[in-house]
N, C-alpha and C positions, 0 to 999 in steps of 0.2 A: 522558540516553539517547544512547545512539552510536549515529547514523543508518545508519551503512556496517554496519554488524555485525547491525543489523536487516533492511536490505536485502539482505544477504548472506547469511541464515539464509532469507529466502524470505516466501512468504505464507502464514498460519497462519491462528489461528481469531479475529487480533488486528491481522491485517496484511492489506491490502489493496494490489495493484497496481492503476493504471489509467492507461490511458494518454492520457486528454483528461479534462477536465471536461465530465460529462454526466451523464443521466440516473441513469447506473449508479452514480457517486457520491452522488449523493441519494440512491440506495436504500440502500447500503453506511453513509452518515452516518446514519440512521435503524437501521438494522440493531444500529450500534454503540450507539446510543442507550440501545437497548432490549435490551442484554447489559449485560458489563461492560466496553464502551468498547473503543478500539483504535486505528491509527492508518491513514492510509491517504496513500498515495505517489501524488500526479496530475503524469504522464508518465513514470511507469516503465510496462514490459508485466513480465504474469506472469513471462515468463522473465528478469527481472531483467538483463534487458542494455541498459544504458544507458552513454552518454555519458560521463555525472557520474563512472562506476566503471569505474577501470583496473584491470584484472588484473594 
């Protein structure tokens, strides 16, 4: 899996941003649990602008 191309498509029904470890991750890692799985990015925000990713 290419991380930057998943990152770069956004947050989906399989993608998760968050931007600290907390609560809202436990909810989202349970969430996936109980679907079909998915992957989730702790220290991005929703709007995918981070550091790690140059334009």
């Amino acid at each position: 899996m290419r991380y930057e191309s998943v990152i770069k498509a956004g947050e989906s029904s399989t993608v998760e941003f968050k931007s600290s470890f907390n609560q809202e991750v436990i909810e989202a890692v349970g969430a996936f649990a109980n679907k079909h799985g998915g992957v989730i990015f702790v220290g991005l925000r929703s709007l995918c602008r981070s550091p790690m990713l140059k334009s």
